[in-house]
N, C-alpha and C positions, 0 to 999 in steps of 0.2 A: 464475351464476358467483360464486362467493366474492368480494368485497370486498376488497381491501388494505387493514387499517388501522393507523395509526401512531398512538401514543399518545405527545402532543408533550410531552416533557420539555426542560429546560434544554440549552444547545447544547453541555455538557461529558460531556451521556448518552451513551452508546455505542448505536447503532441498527443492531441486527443482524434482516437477511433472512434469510426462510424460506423458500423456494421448492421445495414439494414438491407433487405432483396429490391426494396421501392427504389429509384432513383429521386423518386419525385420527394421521400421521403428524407435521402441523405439529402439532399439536397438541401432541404427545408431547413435542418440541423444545422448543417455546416454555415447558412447564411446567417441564422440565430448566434450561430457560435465567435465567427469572426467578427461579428457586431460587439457582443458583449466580452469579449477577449479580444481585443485588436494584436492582431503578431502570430496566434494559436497559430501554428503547423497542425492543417489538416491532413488525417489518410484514411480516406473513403472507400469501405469495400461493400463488396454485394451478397457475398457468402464464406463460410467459416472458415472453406481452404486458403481463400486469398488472405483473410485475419493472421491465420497461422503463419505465412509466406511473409507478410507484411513485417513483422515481429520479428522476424529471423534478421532482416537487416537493420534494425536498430529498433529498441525499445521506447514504449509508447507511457505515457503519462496516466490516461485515462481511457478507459473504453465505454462504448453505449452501444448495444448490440439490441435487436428484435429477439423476442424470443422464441421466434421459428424465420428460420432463415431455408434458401433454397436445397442447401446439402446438410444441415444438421440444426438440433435445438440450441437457441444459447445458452444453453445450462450444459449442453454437452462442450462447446467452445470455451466456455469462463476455462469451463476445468481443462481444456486441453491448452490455453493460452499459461496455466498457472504451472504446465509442465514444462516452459521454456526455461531452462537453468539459466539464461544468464540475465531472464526478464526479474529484475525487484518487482517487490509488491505491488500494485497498482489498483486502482477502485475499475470495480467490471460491476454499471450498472445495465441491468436488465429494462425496456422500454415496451411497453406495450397496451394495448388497451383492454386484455383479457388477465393480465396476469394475477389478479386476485383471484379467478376461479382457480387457475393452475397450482397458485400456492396452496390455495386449502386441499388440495392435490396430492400436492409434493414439495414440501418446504424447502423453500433455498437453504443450501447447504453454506461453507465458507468459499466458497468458489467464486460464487458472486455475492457482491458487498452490501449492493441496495437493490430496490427496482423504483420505477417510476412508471407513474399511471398516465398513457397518452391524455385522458379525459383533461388533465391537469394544463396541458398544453405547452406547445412546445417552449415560448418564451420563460416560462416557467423549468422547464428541462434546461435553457444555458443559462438560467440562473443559479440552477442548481449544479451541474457543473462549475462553473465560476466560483462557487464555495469549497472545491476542492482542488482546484489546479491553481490557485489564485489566492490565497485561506491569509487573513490578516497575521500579521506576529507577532499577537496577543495571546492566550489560552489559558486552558484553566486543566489539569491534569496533571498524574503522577508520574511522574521516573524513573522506574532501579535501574543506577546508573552505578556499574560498577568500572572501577578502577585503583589502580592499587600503590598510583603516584600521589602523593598530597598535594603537591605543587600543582600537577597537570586535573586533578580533579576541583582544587582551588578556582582556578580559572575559567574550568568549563562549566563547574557547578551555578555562578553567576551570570555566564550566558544563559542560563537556562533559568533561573529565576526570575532572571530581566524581564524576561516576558509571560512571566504569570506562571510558571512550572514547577510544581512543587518535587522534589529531588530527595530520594531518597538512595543516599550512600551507601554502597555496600565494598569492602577495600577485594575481596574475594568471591569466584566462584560460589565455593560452598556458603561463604553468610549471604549471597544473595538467594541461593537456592534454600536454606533454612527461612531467607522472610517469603519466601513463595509459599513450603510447607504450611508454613505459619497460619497464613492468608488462606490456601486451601482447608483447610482443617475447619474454618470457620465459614466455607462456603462463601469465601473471594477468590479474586484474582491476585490482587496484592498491588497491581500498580497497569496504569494504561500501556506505558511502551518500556522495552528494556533498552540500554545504551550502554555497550558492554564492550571493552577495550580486548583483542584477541588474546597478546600474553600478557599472564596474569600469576601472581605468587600463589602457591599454594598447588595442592594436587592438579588441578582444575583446571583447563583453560577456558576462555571464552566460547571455541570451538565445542565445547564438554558442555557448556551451560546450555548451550543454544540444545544440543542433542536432549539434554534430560528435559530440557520447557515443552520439545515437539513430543519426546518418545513418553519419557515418564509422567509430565502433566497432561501430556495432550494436548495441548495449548496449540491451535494454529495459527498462520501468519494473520492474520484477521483478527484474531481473540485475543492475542497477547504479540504485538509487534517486535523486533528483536531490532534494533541498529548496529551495526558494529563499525567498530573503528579499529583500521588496519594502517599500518604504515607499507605494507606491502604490496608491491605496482603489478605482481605475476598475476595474470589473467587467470590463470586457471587452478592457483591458490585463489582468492575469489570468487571463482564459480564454484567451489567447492565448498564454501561458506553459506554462500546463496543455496546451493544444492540441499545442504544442510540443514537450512529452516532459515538463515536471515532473512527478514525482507529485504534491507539494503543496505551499503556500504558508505562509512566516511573516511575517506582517506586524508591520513597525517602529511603534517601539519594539519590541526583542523580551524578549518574558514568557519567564523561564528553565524554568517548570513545563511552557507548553504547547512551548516550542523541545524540551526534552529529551524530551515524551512521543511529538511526531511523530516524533523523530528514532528513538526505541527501538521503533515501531510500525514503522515503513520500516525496520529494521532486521533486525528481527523476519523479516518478509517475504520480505526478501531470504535472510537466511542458511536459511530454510528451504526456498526455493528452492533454491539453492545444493548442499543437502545432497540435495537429490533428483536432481538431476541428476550432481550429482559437477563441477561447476565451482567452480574455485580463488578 
């Protein structure tokens, strides 16, 4: 069996999976990839076990899997890759040249984010990658961005504007979960990503809000992205947040380069989500 191997670059590399049975196939990808991504950390597997294995020693950026691999479908893998607690959210596109019969099938669930049509060609496939491990820090989308400092939401509020992000304040828990209500009632979502400080005044904590988004709207990580920001370094308060429903973590002191990239990555995600399904 072919080997997984990652080639460990700094931890601001983009580490995009390959998970095809073809050799001749990863192959093809990964030279597409390191051309149009110069630096990308590759990690090339052949089947769903090694994916899974892969992941366990350090979390990956992006995934592009066949959708029949030698030990499992990749619609079974997305959803077994999305069980790794301490893996954030990430884009799992599906590859293949039959996958439009399959869907009219079996609709891709929130498991996996896109797919892509081999017909379309590969150059085409790490250009399309490059739009999401690589995404400009410009955009155009909404924020319930709750926090309940005026000072620290001052500051972060204009990073987030700077680059086209429309922000919508909420100082608590529950008034952000009343503009979710709100939104719902009228057959929205109410905003693309949430950006939600853990403690917070009020009944409520960040930890509460993420709970009622997954449990009582249903909202998955795909459908309505969660960011949170912790000033806390315990690893397993953190996976506990992830476990929770975060997609991913900003830790305090927050860096405006890496706050704004996860924010435009979860972003990303979602709206393309979004546009496939035809949800508002």
């Amino acid at each position: 069996m072919h080997t997984g191997i990652a080639r460990h670059l700094p931890s601001d590399t983009p580490r995009v999976m390959v998970v095809d049975g073809s050799r001749v196939v990863r192959r093809m990808i990964e030279q597409l990839l390191l051309k149009e991504l110069p630096g990308v950390s590759m990690v090339s597997c052949d089947s769903g076990a090694e994916a899974l294995q892969a992941v366990l020693g350090a979390p990956v950026d992006f995934v592009t899997t066949a959708l029949r691999l030698p030990d499992m479908d990749g619609m079974e893998l997305a959803r077994a890759l999305r069980q790794q607690v301490q893996q954030a959210y990430m884009p799992i596109v599906v590859v293949s040249g039959d996958v439009t019969e399959r869907l009219e099938a079996r609709a891709l669930g929130e498991d996996v984010t896109d797919y892509f049509d081999k017909a379309l060609g590969f150059p085409a496939l790490a250009a399309f990658i490059r739009g999401y491990v690589r995404a400009e820090q410009k955009a155009s989308g909404a924020v319930l961005y709750v926090e309940d400092s005026r000072v620290v939401a001052l500051a972060t509020r204009r990073m987030m504007e700077k680059c086209g992000l429309t922000v919508l304040h909420s100082i608590s828990a529950e008034d952000a979960l009343a503009l979710l209500e709100t939104a719902h009632a009228q057959g929205r979502i109410g905003a693309d990503v949430v950006l939600t400080d853990v403690n917070l005044k009020g009944a409520l904590s960040g930890a509460d809000l993420i709970a009622r988004v997954r449990g009582e709207f249903g909202y998955g990580k795909g459908r309505l992205p969660i960011l949170v920001m912790t000033g806390d370094d315990n690893a397993r308060n953190q996976a506990a947040l992830l476990k929770a429903g975060a997609n991913d973590l900003v830790q305090k002191p927050i860096e405006e380069r890496l706050l704004i990239t996860k924010l435009l990555f979860q972003l990303r995600v979602s709206q393309h989500l979004r546009q496939r399904t035809g949800v508002a």
